[in-house]
C-alpha positions as CSV (number, residue, x, y, z in Angstrom):
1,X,66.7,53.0,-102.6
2,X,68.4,49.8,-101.9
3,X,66.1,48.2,-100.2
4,X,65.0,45.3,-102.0
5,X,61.2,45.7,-100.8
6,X,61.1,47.3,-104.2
7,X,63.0,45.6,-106.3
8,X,60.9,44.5,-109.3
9,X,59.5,48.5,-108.8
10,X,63.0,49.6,-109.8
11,X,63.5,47.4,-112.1
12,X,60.8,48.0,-113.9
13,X,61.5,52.0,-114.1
14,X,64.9,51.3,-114.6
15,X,63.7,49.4,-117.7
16,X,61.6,52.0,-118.8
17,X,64.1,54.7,-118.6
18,X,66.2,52.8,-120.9
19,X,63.7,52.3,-123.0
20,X,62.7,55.5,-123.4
21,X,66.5,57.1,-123.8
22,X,66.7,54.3,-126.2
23,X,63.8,55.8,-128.4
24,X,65.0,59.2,-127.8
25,X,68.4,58.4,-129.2
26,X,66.7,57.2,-131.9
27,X,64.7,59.4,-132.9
28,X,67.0,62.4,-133.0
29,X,69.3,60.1,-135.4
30,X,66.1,59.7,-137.6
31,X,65.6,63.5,-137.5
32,X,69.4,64.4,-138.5
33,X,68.7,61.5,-141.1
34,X,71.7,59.7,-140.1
35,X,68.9,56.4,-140.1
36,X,66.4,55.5,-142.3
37,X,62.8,57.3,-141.4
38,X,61.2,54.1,-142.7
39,X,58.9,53.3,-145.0
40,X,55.4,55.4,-145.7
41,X,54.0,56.2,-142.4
42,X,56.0,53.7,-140.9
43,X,57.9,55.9,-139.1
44,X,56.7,55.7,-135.4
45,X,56.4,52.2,-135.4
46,X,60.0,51.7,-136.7
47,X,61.7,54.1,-134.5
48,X,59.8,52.1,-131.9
49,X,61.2,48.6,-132.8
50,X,64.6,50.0,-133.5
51,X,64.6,51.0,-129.5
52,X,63.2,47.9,-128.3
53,X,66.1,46.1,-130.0
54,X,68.5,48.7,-129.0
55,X,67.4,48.7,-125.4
56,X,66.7,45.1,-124.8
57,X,71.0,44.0,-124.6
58,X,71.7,47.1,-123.1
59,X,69.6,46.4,-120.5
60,X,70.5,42.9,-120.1
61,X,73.7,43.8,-119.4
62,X,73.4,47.1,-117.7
63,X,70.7,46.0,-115.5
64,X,72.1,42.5,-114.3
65,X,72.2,43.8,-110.6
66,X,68.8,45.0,-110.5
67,X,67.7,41.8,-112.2
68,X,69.4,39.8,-109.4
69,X,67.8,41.4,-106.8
70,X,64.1,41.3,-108.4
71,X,64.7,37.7,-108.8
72,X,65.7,37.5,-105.3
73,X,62.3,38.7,-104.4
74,X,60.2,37.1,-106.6
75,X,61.6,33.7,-105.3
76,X,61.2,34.9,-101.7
77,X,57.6,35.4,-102.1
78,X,57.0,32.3,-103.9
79,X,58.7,30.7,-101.2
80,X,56.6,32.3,-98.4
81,X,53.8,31.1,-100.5
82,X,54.2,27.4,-100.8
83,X,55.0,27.4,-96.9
84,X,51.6,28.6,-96.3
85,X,49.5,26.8,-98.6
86,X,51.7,23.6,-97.5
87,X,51.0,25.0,-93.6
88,X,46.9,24.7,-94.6
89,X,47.1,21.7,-96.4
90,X,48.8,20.2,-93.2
91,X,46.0,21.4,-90.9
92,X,43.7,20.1,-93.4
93,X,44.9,16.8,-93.1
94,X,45.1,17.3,-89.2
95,X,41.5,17.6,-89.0
């Protein structure tokens, strides 16, 4: 899987995964009490902020090289894509 074809694919799961072990972590601290539960029926959408906060650094750092290589991709497609709209506007002007 180190093609970088799918990049922004892996990226993107990789993301989610932390995410989600993120919430999980969470919520089992909620459950053993060891965290607030929040307040009312607040609860889900607490636990649900708490990971997002939680999983947001971690994956800035822990996904830096996946990151890279998305990047990488993005800009290469961009790339390919002003070369052929400046490629048509140049027959364009040919004409």
């Amino acid at each position: 899987m180190s093609s970088p074809k799918f990049a922004t694919l892996r990226y993107t799961a990789l993301r989610i995964g932390l995410f989600v072990a993120s919430f999980a972590v969470v919520w089992v601290l909620a459950y053993f009490r060891i965290i607030p539960l929040g307040v009312g029926s607040s609860n889900t959408v607490w636990l649900l902020l708490l990971a997002i906060v939680i999983s947001a650094p971690l994956s800035f750092v822990l996904l830096r090289k996946q990151r890279d290589a998305m990047s990488e991709q993005i800009v290469a497609k961009v790339d390919r894509q002003k070369e052929r709209l400046a490629a048509n506007q140049r027959m364009e002007d040919g004409l």
